[in-house]
Every structure is written in C-alpha cells, then in structure tokens.
C-alpha positions as CSV (number, residue, x, y, z in Angstrom):
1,X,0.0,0.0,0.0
2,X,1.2,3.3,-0.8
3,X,0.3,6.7,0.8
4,X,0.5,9.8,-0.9
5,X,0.7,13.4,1.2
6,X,0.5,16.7,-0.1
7,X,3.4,19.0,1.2
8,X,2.7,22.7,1.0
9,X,4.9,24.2,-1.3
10,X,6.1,26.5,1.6
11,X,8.0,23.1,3.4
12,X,8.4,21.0,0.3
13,X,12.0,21.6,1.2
14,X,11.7,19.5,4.2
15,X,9.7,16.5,2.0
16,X,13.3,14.5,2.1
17,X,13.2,14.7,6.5
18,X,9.7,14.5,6.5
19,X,9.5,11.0,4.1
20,X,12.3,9.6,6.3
21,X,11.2,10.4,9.5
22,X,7.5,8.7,8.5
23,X,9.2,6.1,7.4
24,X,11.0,5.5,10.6
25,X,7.9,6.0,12.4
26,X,6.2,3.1,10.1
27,X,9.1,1.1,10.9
28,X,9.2,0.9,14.4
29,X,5.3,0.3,14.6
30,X,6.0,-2.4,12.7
31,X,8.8,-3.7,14.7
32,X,6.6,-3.1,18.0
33,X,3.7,-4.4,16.5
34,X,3.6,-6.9,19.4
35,X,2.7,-4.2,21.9
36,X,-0.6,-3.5,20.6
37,X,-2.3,-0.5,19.3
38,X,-4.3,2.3,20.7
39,X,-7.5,0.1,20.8
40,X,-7.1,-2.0,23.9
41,X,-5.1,0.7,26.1
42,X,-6.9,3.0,28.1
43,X,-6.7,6.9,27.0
44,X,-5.1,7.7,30.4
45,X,-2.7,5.1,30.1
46,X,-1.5,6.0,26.7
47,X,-0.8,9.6,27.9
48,X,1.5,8.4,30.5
49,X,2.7,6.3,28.0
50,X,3.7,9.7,25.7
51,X,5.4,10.5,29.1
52,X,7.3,7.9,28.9
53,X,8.8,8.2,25.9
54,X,9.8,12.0,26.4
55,X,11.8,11.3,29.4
56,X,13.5,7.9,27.5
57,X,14.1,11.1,24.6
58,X,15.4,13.5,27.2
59,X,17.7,10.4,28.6
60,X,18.8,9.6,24.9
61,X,19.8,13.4,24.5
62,X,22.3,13.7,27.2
63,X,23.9,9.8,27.7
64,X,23.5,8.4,23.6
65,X,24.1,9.1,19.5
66,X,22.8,11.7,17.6
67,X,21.1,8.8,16.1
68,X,19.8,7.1,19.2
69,X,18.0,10.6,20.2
70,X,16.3,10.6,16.7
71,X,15.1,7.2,17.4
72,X,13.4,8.2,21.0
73,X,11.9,11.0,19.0
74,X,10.0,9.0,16.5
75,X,9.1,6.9,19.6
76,X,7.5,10.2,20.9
77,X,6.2,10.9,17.4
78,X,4.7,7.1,17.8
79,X,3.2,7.4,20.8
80,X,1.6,10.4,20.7
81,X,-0.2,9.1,17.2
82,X,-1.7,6.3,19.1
83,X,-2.9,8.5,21.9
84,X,-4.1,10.9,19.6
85,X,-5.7,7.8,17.3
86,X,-7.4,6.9,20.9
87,X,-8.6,10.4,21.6
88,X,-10.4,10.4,17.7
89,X,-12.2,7.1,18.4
90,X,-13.8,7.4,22.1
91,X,-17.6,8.4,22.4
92,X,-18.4,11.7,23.7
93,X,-19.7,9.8,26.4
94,X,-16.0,8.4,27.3
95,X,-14.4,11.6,26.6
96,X,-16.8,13.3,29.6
97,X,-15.6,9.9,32.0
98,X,-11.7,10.8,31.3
C-alpha cells in the first residue's frame, strides 16, 4: 500500500526529513507491532505512555548518539499518534468519564 501526502509548497523543502522520518515512524510500529495498538489501552494510560517516551528522549539526548535521540523522538512521534488515534475514536460519552 502506498500513501500519498501533499506538502505545502512552503515546506516541500523538508519532504526529504519529513519521508524519512515517517518512514522511521512506520518502521518501528511495525517492529513493536507486538505491543498492541491504541485500541485495547486505556486513553489515560496511553498519555502516561507519551510521558514515557519524552523522558527515554530526554535520557537519549544527554547519555546516547545523535542517532539514538532521533530514534526516542519517532518513539515520541509514535506514541503520541496512538494516543491521539485513541482520543479520535472514544464516544463523547468516554471523553466526559476521562
């Protein structure tokens, strides 16, 4: 399958970063495929779960690589997609019971 995404002609200079850093992101929700997706975790959960990931980044920026850090980021990226893919898929009614 093949997405296509429009870049505005005002950051089509980015579109190189911007494929690769997608791609990375694709890539390690493949690889952690086994963890599950945002339908079986609770919306509060997933949030601390973003936490999580921000202070692994904030760990990766001051002990490992330059490429390690980029890696915790797309983890962040990750992360926040599947909370954000929670938050677009409750009922109104769950969103009130957050």
């Amino acid at each position: 399958m093949k997405m296509v995404i429009n870049v505005p002609d005002e950051i089509a200079h980015y579109e190189p970063e911007l494929r690769y850093f997608v791609d990375t992101m694709v890539q390690k929700l493949h690889i952690n495929r086994h963890k599950g997706f945002a339908e079986v975790t609770e919306l509060h959960v997933l949030r601390g779960q973003v936490q999580d990931e921000v202070d692994e980044m904030n760990q990766a920026f001051t002990k490992e690589s330059q490429f390690a850090f980029f890696l915790e980021c797309v983890d962040v990226a990750n992360q926040a997609w599947l909370v954000a893919l929670k938050a677009l898929r409750v009922t109104k009614a769950e969103w009130k019971l957050r």
